[in-house]
OpenMM code with the backbone's topology and positions (N, CA, C; nanometers):
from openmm import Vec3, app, unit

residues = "UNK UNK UNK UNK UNK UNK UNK UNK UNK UNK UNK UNK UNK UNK UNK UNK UNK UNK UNK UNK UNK UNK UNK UNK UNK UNK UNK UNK UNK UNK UNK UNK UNK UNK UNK UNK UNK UNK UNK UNK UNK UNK UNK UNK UNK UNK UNK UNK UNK UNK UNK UNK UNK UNK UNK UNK UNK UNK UNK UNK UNK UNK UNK UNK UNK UNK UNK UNK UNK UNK UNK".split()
positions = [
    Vec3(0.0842, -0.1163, 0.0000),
    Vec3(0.0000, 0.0000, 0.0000),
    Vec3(0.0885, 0.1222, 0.0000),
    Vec3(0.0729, 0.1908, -0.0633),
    Vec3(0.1192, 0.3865, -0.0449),
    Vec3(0.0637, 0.4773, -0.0241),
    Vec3(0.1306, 0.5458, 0.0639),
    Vec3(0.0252, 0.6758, 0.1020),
    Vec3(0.1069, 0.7859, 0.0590),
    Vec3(0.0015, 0.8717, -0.0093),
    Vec3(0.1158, 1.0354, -0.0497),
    Vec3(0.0908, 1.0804, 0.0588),
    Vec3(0.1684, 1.1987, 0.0364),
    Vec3(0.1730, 1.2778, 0.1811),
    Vec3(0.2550, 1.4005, 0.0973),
    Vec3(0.2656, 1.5416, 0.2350),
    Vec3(0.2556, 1.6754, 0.1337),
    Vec3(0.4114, 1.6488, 0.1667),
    Vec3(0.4944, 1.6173, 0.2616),
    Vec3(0.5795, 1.6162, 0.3218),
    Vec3(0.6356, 1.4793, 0.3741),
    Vec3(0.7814, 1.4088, 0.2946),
    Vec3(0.7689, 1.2882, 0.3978),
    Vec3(0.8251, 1.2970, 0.5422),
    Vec3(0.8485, 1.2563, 0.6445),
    Vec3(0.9340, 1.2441, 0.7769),
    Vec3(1.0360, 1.2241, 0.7296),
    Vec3(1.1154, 1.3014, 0.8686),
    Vec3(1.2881, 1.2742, 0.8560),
    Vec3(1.2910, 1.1638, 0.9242),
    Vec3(1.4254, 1.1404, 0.9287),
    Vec3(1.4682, 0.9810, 1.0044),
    Vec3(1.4291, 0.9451, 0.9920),
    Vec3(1.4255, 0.7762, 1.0787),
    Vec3(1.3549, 0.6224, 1.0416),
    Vec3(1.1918, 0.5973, 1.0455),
    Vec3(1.2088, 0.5667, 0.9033),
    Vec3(1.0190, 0.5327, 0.9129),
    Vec3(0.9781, 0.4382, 0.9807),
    Vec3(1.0160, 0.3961, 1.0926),
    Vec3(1.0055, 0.2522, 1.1353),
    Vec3(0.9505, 0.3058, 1.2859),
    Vec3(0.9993, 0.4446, 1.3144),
    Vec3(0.8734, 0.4820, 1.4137),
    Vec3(0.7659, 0.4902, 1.3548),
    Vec3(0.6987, 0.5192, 1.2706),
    Vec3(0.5886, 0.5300, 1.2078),
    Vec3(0.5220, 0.4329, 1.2824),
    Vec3(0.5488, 0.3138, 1.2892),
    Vec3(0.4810, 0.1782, 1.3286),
    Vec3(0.4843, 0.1988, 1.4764),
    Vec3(0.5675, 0.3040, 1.5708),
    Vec3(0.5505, 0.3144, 1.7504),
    Vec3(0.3680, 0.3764, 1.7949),
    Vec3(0.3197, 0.3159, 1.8935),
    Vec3(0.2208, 0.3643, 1.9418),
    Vec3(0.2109, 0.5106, 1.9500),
    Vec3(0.1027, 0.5871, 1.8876),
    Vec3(0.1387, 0.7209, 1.9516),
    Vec3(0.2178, 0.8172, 1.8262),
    Vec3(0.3151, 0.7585, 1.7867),
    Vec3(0.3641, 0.8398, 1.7119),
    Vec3(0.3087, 0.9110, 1.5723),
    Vec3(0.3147, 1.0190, 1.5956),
    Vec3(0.3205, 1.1298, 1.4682),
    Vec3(0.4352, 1.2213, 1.3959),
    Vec3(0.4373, 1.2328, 1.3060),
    Vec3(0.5269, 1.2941, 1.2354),
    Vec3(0.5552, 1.4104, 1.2455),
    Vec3(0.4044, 1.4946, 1.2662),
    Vec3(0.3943, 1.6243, 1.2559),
    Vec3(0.3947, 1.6485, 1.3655),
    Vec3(0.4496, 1.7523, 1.3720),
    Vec3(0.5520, 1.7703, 1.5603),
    Vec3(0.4634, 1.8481, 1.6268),
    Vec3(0.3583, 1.9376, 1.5908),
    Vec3(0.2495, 1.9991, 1.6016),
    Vec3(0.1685, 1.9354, 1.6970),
    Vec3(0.1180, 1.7473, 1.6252),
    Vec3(-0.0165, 1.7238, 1.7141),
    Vec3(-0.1178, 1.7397, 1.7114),
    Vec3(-0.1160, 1.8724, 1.5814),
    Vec3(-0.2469, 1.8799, 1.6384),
    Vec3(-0.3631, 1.8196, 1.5726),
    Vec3(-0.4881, 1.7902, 1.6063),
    Vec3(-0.5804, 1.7265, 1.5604),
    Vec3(-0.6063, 1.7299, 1.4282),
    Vec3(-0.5898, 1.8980, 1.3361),
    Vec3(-0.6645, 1.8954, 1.2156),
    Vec3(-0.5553, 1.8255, 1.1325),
    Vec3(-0.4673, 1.7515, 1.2040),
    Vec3(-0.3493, 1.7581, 1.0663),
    Vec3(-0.3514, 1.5754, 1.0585),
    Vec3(-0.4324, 1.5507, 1.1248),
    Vec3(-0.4446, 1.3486, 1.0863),
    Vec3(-0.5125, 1.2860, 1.2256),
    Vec3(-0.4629, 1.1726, 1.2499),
    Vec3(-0.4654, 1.0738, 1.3398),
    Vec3(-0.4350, 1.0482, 1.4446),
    Vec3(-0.4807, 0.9992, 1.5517),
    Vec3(-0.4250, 0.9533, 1.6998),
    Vec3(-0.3058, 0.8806, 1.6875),
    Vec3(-0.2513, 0.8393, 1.5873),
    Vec3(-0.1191, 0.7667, 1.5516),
    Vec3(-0.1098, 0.6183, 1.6042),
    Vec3(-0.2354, 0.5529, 1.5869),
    Vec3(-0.2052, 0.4244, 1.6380),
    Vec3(-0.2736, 0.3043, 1.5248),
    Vec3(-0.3006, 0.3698, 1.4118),
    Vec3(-0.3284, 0.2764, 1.3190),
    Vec3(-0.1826, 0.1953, 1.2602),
    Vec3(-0.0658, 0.2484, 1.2373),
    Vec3(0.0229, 0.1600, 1.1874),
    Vec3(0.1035, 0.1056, 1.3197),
    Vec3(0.0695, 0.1109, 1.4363),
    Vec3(0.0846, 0.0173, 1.5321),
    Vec3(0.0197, -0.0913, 1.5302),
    Vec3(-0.1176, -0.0609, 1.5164),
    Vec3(-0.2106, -0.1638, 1.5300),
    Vec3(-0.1810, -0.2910, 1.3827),
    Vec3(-0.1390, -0.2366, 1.3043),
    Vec3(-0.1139, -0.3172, 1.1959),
    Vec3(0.0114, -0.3747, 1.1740),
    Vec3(0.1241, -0.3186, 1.2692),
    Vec3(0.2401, -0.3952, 1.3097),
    Vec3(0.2246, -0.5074, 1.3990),
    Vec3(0.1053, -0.5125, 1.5256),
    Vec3(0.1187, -0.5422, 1.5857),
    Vec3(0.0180, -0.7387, 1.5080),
    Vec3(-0.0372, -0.6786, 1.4175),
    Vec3(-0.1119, -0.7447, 1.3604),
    Vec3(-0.0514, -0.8620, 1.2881),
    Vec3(0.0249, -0.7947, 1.1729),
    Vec3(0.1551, -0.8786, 1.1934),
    Vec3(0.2165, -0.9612, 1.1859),
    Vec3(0.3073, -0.8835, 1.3219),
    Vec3(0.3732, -0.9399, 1.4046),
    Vec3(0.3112, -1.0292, 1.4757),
    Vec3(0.1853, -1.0797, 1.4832),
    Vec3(0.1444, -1.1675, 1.5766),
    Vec3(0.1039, -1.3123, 1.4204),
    Vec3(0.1239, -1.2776, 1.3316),
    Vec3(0.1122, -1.3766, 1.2076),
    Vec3(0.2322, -1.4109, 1.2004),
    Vec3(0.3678, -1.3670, 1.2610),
    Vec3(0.4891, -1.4060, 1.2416),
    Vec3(0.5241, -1.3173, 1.1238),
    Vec3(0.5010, -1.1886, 1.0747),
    Vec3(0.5110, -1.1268, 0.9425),
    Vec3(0.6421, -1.0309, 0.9436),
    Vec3(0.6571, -0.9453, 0.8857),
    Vec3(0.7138, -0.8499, 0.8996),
    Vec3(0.6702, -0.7343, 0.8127),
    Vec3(0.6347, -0.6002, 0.8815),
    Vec3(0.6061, -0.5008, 0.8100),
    Vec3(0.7317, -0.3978, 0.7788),
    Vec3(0.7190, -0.3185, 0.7020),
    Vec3(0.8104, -0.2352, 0.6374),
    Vec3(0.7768, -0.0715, 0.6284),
    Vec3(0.8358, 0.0254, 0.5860),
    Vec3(0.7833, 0.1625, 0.5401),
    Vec3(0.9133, 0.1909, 0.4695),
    Vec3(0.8925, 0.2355, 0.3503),
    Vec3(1.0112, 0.2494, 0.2511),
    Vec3(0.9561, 0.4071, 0.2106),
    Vec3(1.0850, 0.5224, 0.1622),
    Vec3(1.0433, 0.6301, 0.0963),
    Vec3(0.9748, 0.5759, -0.0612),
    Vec3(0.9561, 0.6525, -0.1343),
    Vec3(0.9355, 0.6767, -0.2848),
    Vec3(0.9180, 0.8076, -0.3388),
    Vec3(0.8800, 0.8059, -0.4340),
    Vec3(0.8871, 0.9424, -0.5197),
    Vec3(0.7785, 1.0333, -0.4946),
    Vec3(0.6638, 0.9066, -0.4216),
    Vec3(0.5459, 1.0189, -0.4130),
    Vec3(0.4959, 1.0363, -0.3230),
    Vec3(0.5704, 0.9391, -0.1829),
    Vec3(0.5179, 0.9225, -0.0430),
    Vec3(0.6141, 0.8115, 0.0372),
    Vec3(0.5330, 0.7711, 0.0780),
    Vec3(0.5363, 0.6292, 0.1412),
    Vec3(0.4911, 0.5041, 0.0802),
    Vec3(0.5952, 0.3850, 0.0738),
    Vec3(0.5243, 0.2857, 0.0537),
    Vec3(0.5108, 0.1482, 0.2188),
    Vec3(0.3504, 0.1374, 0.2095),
    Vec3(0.3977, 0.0254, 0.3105),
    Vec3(0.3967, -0.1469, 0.2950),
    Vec3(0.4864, -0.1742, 0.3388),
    Vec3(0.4673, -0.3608, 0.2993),
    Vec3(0.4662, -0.4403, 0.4424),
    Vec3(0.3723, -0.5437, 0.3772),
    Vec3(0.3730, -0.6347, 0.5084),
    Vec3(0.4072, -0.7946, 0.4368),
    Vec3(0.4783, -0.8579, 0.4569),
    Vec3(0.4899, -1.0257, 0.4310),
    Vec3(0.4898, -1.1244, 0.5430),
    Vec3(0.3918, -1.1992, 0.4846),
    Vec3(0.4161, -1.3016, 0.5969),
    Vec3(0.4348, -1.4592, 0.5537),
    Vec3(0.4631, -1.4948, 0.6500),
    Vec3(0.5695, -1.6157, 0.6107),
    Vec3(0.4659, -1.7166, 0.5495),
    Vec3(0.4836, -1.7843, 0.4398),
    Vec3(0.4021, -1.8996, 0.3586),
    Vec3(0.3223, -2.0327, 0.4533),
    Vec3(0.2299, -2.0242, 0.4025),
    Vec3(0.1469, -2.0956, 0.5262),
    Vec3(0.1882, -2.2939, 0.4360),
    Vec3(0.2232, -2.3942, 0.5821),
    Vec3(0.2537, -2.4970, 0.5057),
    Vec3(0.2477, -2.5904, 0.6257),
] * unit.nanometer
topology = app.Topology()
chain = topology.addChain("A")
for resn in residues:
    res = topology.addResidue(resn, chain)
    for name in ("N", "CA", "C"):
        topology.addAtom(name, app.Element.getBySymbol(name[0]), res)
């Protein structure tokens, strides 16, 4: 999945996935989310044995999740 965005984050996108966390240093409400949807989907997961990802790109964010082959 990818999400654009007007602006990407500095440093590691891999907080992205911490409880709580937002990008925009602000906070404040009109600018998104309580910041716990890409927790909740790490945590999601991570409980399938998966591993999720957040990579830059040209037009945002891309996010990946794989999980291990069912057998």
């Amino acid at each position: 999945m990818q999400n654009t965005c007007d602006t990407l984050p500095e440093g590691d996108l891999n907080r992205l996935f911490d409880r709580f966390y937002r990008a925009d240093a602000s906070r404040a409400r009109e600018s998104g989310g309580y910041g716990i949807g890409l927790s909740v989907a790490a945590a999601i997961v991570k409980a399938h044995k998966g591993k999720i990802t957040a990579e830059r790109t040209q037009d945002g964010i891309c996010f990946k999740a794989v999980f291990p082959a069912k057998g």
